[in-house]
C-alpha positions in Angstrom: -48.5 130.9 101.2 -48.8 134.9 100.9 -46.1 134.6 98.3 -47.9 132.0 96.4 -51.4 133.5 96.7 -50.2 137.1 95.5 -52.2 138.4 92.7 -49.8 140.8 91.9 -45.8 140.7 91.9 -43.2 140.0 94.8 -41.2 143.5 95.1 -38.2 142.4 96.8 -36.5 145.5 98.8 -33.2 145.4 100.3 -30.2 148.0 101.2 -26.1 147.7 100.7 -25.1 143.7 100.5 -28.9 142.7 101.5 -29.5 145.0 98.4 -27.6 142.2 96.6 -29.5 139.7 97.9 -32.6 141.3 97.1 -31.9 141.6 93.8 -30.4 138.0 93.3 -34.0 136.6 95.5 -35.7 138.3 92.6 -34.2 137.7 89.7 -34.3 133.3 91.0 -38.3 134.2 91.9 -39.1 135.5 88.3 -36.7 132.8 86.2 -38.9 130.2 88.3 -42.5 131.5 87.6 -43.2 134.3 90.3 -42.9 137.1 88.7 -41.1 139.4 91.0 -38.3 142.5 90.5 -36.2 144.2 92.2 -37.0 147.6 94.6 -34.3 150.3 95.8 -35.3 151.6 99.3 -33.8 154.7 98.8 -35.4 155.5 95.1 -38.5 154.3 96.8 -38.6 157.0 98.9 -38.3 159.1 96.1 -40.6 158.6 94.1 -39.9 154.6 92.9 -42.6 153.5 95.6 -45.1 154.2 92.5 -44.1 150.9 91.3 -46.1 149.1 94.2 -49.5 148.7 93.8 -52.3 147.1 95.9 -52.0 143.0 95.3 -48.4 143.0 95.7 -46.0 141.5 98.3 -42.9 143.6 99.3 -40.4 141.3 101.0 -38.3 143.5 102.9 -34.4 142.3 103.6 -32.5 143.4 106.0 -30.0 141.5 108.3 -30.5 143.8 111.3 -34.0 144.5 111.2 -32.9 148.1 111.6 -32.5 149.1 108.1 -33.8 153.2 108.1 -34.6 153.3 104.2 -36.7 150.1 105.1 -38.4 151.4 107.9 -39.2 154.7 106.2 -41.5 153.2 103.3 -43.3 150.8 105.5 -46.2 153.2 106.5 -46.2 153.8 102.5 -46.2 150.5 101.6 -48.9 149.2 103.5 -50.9 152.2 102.4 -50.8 150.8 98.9 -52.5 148.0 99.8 -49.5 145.9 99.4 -48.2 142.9 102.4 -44.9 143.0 103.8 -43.1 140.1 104.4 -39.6 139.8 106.1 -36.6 138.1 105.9 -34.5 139.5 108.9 -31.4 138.3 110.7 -32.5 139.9 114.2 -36.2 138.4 114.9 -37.1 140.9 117.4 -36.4 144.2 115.3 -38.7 147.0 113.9 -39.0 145.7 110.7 -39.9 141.9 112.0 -42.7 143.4 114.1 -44.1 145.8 110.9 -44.2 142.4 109.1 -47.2 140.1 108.6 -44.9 137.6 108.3 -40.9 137.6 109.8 -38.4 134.8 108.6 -36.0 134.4 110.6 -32.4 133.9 109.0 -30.2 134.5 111.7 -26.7 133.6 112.1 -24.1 133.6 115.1 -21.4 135.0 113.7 -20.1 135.8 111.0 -17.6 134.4 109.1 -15.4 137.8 108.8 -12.1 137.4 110.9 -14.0 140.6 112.6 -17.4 139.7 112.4 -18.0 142.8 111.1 -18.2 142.5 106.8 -21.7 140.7 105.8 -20.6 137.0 104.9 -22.2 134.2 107.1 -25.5 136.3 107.6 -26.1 137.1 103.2 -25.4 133.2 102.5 -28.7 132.5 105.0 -30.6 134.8 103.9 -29.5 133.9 100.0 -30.4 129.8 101.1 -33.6 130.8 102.7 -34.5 133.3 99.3 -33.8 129.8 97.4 -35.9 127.9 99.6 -38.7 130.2 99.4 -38.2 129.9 95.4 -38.0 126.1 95.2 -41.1 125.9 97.5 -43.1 128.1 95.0 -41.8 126.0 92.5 -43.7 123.0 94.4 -46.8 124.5 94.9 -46.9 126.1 91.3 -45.9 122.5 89.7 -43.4 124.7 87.5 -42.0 121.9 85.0 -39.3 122.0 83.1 -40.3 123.4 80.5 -41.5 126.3 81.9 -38.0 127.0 82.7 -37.0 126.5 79.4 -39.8 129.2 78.4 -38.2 131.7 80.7 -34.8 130.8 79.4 -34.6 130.8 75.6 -31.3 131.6 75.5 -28.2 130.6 76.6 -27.3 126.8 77.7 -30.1 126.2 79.9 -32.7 127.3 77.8 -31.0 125.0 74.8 -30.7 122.1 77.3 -33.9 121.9 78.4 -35.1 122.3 74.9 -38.1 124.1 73.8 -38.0 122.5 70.6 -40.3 119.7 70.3 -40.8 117.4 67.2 -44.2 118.9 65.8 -41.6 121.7 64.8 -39.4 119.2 62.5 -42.1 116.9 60.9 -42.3 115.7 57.8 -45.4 115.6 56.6 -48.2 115.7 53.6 -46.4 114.9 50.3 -43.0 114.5 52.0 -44.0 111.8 54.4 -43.0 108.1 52.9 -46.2 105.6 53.7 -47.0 102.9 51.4 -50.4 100.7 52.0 -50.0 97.4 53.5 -50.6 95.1 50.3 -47.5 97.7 48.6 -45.6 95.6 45.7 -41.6 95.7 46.3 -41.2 98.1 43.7 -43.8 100.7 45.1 -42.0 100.2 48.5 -38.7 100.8 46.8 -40.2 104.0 44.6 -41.4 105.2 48.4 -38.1 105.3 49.7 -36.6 106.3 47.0 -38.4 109.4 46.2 -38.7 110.5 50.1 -35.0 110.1 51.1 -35.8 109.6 54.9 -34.3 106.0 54.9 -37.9 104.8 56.1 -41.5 105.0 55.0 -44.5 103.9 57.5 -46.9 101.1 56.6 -50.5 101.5 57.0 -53.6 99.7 56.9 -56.6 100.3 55.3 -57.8 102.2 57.8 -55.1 104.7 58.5 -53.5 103.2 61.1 -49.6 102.6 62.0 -49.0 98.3 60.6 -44.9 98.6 60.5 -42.0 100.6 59.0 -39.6 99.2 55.9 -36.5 101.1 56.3 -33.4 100.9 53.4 -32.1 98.4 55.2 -34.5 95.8 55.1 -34.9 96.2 51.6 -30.9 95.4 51.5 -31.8 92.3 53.9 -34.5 91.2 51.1 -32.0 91.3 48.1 -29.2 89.5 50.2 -31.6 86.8 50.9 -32.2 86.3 47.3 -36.4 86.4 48.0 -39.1 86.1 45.2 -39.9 90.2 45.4 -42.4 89.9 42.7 -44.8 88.3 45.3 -43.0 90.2 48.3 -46.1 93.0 49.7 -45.1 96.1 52.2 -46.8 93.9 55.0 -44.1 90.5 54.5 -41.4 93.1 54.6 -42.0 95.2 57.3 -41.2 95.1 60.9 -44.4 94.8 62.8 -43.1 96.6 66.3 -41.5 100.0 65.2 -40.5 102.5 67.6 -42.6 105.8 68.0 -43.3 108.6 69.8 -46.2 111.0 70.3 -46.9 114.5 69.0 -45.2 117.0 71.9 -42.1 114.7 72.3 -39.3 117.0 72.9 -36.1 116.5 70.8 -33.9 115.6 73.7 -36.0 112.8 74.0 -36.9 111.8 70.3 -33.1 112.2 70.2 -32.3 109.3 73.0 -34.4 107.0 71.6 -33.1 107.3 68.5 -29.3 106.8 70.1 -31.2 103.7 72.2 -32.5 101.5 69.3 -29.8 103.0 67.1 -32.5 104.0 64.3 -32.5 107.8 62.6 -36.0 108.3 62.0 -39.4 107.4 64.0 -42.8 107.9 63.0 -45.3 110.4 65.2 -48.4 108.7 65.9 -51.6 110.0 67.4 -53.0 107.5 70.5 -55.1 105.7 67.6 -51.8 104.7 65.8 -52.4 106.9 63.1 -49.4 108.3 61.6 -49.0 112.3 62.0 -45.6 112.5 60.5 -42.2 111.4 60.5 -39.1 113.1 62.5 -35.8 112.5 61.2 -32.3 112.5 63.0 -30.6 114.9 61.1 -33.6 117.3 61.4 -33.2 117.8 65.0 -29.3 118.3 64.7 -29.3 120.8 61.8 -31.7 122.9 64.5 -29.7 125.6 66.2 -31.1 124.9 69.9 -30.4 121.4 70.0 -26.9 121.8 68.7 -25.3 124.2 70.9 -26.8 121.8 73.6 -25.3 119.5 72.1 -21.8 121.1 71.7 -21.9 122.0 75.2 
């Protein structure tokens, strides 16, 4: 709760191998929405300290509890007007007491042959910086794509995919909608002249009636019907599949793949058509396809 209620940024402070794990508790806290950075104890005491400032929360590392660079900036840090929190491996040690709050991530042993080199006792106290990340996570309600907006590049910022479909539709003069009472020929002009293999359907009033894609227009001809007589509305399929503005590629993507179509129309929640996103749109974008690829 101190972490989470900080109004200003987690400084995470940590010498030799807990150093490491300072810098790695961090580095997960600020990819997952608490912004938070690294602090050397020993350029703190000279001088780096000015980084701190009242509002912050210093968690201190430090698998003895002992740590003299630690111990040294504490008076400091609390002068700042900055809360110290712990994460020891030896409860009852300086450091634990100077804290508001200690957490304790002892181990009995550890797994060195001469359970001397840091092994057992940096994995708890990495696992209990994760936890401490993951919980914030919770209590923030950090989606996914507020990952993705921390990582725009690489490939879990292009799977989670920023992109949305708002950033790929077709719209105004490009998007294919014919009326409902639409001749054959004006349907066939519509699809023609758009090139999305679909135009929308709407009624009078503007709202979302069916889709005629290039292949119902194929069914029509096989079935030898009267197309003179034939309106937009007799041809169309009354139940198309769409999505709403904000869909995210991934998932305009699947249920694309799902009902083995290659466009779908964008409709506000009145039905009224916003646009149409197409198939090969979404793959010719850059994000989505080294997802894709990888």
């Amino acid at each position: 709760r101190i972490l989470h209620g900080c109004t200003g940024r987690v400084i995470v402070a940590g010498m030799g191998k807990s150093g490491h794990v300072a810098d790695k508790i961090a580095s997960t806290l600020s990819s997952t929405g608490t912004p938070a950075f690294f602090l050397h104890p020993g350029e703190a005491a000279h001088g780096d300290l000015g980084m701190v400032i009242s509002g912050d929360v210093v968690l201190a590392v430090s698998n003895s509890g002992r740590t003299r660079e630690l111990l040294d900036i504490v008076p400091n840090i609390k002068k700042l007007g900055a809360r110290l929190v712990a994460l020891v491996g030896t409860p009852d040690s300086p450091l634990a007491r100077e804290a508001e709050v200690a957490l304790d991530a002892s181990v009995e042993r550890e797994a060195c042959p001469l359970n001397l080199a840091p092994t057992s006792s940096t994995t708890a106290a990495l696992a209990l910086g994760d936890a401490l990340a993951v919980a914030l996570m919770e209590l923030r309600q950090f989606k996914a794509d507020d990952f993705a907006r921390f990582h725009p590049g690489g490939l879990l910022g292009d799977r989670l995919l920023l992109l949305t479909v708002d950033e790929v539709l077709i719209t105004g003069a490009r998007f294919p909608c014919v009326g409902v009472g639409a001749d054959f020929a004006k349907v066939v002009g519509e699809l023609a002249d758009k090139r999305q293999g679909v135009t929308a359907v709407v009624t009078a009033e503007g709202r979302l009636a069916g889709v005629i894609s290039n292949g119902d227009v194929l069914r029509v001809l096989a079935q030898k019907r009267d197309t003179a007589r034939l309106s937009a509305e007799a041809m169309m399929n009354r139940d198309p599949k769409t999505i709403p503005p904000g869909t995210s590629a991934e998932n305009a993507v699947a249920v694309m793949e799902t009902h083995n179509i290659t466009a779908l129309v964008v409709v506000d929640g009145e039905r009224r058509p916003l646009g149409l996103v197409h198939l090969h749109d979404l793959l010719g974008r850059k994000t989505f396809w080294q997802q894709s690829e990888g």
